[in-house]
N, C-alpha and C positions, 0 to 999 in steps of 0.2 A: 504494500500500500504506500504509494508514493506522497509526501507530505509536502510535495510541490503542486498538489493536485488541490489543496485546501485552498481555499477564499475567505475577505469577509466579505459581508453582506450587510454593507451601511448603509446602503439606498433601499428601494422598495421592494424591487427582488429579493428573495430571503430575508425580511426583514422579522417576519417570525419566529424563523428558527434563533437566527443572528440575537432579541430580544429575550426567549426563553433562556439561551445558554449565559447570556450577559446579567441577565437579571437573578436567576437560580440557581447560577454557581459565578458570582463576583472574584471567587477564591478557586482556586485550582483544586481537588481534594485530593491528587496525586503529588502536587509537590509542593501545595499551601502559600504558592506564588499570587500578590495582592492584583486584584484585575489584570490576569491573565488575556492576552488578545487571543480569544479563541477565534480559529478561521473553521468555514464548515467546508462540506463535501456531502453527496448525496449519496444513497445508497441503496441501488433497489433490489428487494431479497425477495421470494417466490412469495412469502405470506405477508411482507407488510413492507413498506419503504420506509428507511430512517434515514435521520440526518445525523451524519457524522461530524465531530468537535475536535478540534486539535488546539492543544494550550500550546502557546507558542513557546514557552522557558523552558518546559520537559519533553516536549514532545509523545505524552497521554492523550488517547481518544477516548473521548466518551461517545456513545450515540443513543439516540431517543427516537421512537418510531411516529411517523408523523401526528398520528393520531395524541398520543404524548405530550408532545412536545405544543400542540396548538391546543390544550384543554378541554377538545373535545370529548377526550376516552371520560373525563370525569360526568359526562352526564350520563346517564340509562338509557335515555331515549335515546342517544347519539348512539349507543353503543348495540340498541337491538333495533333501532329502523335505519341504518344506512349499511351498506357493504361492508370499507371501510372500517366501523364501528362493531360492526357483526365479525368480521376478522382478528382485531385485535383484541377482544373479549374473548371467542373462545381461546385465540391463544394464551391467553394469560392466566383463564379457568384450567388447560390443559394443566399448567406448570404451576395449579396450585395458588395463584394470586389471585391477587382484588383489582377489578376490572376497572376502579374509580380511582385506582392512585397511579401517581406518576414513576414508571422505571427510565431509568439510565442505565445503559450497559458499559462496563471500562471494557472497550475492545484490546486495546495497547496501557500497559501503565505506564509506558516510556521509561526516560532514563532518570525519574525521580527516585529519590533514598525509599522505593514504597515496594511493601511484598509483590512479589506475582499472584499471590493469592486472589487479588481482588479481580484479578484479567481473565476474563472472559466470561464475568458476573453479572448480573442484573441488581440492580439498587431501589429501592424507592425512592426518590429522589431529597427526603428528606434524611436519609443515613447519610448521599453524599453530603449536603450543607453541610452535617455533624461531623463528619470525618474531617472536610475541610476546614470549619472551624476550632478544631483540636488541634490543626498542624500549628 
């Protein structure tokens, strides 16, 4: 995965994803760097398309699936009348989760001082705030 392939998205285009990642993780939780310039990258997988994050000081990805990442997955409705919504709930019931909270996955933990543990995990998005706020 080449991280020349990352952008940001400070105009209109992506301005979503670019929003979400800036605003709910101001802090890197991989290497606890203060506003991190996350650049994004898209990413389309058979069950659900995410948007890939890259902290610019470690070189960790995080990514969130679009649904995720724009608050839709947190309505019910959203989640059993559109496609989309219908998608990402079951996959989330498959793997045992709550279809109304926000995951992040650490695709890369990159070259921060941080286990491997947490790579190739899903998060609610409220453990990463926590992790990052302990660094």
């Amino acid at each position: 995965m080449g991280i020349f392939d990352f952008k940001r998205c400070d105009g209109f285009v992506g301005s979503i994803p670019q929003k979400f990642i800036d605003t709910k993780l101001p802090k890197c939780p991989m290497c606890g760097t203060e506003e991190p310039y996350w650049k994004l990258k898209d990413k389309i997988e058979m069950i659900d398309n995410r948007t890939m994050f890259l902290c610019d000081k470690c070189n960790a990805i995080l990514s969130a699936t679009t649904a995720d990442l724009t608050g839709l997955s947190k309505s019910k409705a959203f989640a059993l009348f559109t496609t989309g919504g219908l998608i990402n709930a079951v996959g989330k019931k498959v793997n045992k989760k709550d279809i109304t909270t926000t995951y992040v996955k650490v695709e890369e933990v990159g070259n921060a001082q941080t286990t491997k543990m947490y790579e190739g995990k899903e998060f609610p998005i409220e453990e990463l705030q926590a992790l990052a706020d302990s660094l």
